[in-house]
N, C-alpha and C positions, 0 to 999 in steps of 0.2 A: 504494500500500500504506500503508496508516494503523495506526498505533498506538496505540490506546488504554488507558493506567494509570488505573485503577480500583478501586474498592471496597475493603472493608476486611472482618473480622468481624463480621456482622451491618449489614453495608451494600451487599447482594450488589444491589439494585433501580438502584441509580444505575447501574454498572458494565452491567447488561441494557439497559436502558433508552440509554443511551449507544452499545453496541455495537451494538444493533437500528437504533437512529438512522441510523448509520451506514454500516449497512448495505443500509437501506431509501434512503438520499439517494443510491444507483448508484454506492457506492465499491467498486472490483472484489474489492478483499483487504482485512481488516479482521481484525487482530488485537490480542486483551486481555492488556493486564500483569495481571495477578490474582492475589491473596494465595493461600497455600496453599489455606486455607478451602473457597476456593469454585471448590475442581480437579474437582469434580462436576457442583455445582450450574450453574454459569457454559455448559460447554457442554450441557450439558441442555436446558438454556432457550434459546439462541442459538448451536443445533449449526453455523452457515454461517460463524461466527466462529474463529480460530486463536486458541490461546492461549498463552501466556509463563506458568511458573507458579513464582511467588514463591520461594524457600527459606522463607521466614517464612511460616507460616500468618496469623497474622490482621492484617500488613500490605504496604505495599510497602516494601521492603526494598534494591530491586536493581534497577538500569538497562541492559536491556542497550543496544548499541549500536544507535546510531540511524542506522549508514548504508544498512540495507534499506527504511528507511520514507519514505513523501514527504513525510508530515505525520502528526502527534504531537498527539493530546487527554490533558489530562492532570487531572487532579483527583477527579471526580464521586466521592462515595461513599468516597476513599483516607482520611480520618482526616486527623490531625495528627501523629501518632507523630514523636519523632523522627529515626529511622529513614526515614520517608517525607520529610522535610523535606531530606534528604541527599539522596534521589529526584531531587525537584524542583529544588532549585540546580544541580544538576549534569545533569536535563535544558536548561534557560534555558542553561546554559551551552553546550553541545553541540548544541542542535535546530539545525540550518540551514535548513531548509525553513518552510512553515506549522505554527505552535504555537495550537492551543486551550488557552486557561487558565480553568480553573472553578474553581467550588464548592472544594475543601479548598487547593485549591494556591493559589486565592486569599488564602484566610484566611491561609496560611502566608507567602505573599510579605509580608502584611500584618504579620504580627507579626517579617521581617524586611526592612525597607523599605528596605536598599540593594540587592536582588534587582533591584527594578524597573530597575536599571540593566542589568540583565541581559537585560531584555525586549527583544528584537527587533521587527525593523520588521514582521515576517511574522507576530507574534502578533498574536492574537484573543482578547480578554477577554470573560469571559460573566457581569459579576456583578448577580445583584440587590442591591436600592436597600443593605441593610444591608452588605452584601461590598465593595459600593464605600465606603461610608463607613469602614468596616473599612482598604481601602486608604486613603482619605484623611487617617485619622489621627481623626476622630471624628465626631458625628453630625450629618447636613445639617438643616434646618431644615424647607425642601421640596426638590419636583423640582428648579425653579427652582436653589434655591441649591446641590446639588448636581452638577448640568451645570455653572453658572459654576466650581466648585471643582475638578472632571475638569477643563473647559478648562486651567485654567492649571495643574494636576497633572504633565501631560505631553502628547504627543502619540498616538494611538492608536486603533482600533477595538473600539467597547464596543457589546455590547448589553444594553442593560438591559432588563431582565423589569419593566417597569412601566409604565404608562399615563404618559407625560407630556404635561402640556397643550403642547399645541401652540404657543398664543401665548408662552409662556416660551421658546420659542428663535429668533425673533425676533429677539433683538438679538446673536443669535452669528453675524456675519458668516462666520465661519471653520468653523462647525459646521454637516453636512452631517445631514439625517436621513431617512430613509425609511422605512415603515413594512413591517414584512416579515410580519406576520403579524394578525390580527385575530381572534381567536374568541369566540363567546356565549360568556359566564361565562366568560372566563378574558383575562386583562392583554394589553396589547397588546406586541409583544412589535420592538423600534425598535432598530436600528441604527443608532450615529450614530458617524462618523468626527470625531474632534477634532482638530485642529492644534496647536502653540504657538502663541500669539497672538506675532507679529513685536514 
């Protein structure tokens, strides 16, 4: 049983899009945190989804308890409010299982960077090139020098939404990658587990 915290006012497409995901990858039960807003819209569009529905309309607001679920996605489409930022520390603090971390919950870890102490072994970070550098503290220069700056960031499971050249990881003994997706017209989409460097 999965739980997905989602969307915001006028950001109802990530939230779909996430919960379809979801639901299409052969997860049995899949249910959406979702702001008031979109107590319509959301099963409408993705009736095989359960929903959680907000007190706040147009954000996330409210955490319920995380011990019916096995794994926890959290960000896509949630804003920054901070109301939602209260969300998100206090899921990191309480997920015990598998955590997906995206899109807003990333930015937000990022504008508070003692979070990431928060982050467990079982998370899964989803950020593109600008979200990471967001977490890094400022902007990479390239791929290259970004990967070296994750490496010694911390340890963890990133996939970034980017094409990265290949020969650039090469000299990361410690950094594992595999390519998990490839499509015409659209980035290649790489999994790479990083270590602390010893």
């Amino acid at each position: 049983h999965c739980l997905i915290a989602a969307g915001s006012r006028g950001m109802h497409g990530a939230a779909v899009l996430a919960l379809k995901g979801c639901l299409r990858s052969g997860t049995g039960l899949v249910t959406g945190l979702i702001p008031g807003a979109l107590a319509t819209t959301i099963p409408a569009i993705a009736p095989d989804a359960l929903c959680i529905i907000d007190p706040c309309p147009d954000h996330l607001s409210y955490l319920p308890s995380l011990d019916r679920f096995n794994a926890v996605a959290l960000g896509p489409g949630c804003g920054q409010h901070a109301d939602t930022a209260v969300v998100v520390e206090q899921c990191l603090r309480t997920a015990q299982g598998p955590l997906v971390v995206d899109a807003d919950a990333l930015n937000l870890i990022a504008a508070h960077p003692a979070w990431m102490e928060l982050v467990g072994h079982q998370a899964v970070l989803t950020p593109h090139p600008k979200e990471m550098d967001r977490l890094l503290g400022s902007p990479s220069t390239s791929s290259y020098e970004r990967l070296r700056r994750t490496q010694a960031f911390a340890w963890m499971t990133a996939w970034f939404e980017c094409a990265l050249d290949w020969d650039c990881l090469q000299p990361f003994g410690h950094a594992t990658v595999s390519e998990a997706c490839a499509v015409t017209q659209a980035p290649r989409l790489l999994r790479v587990h990083l270590q602390r460097p010893a």
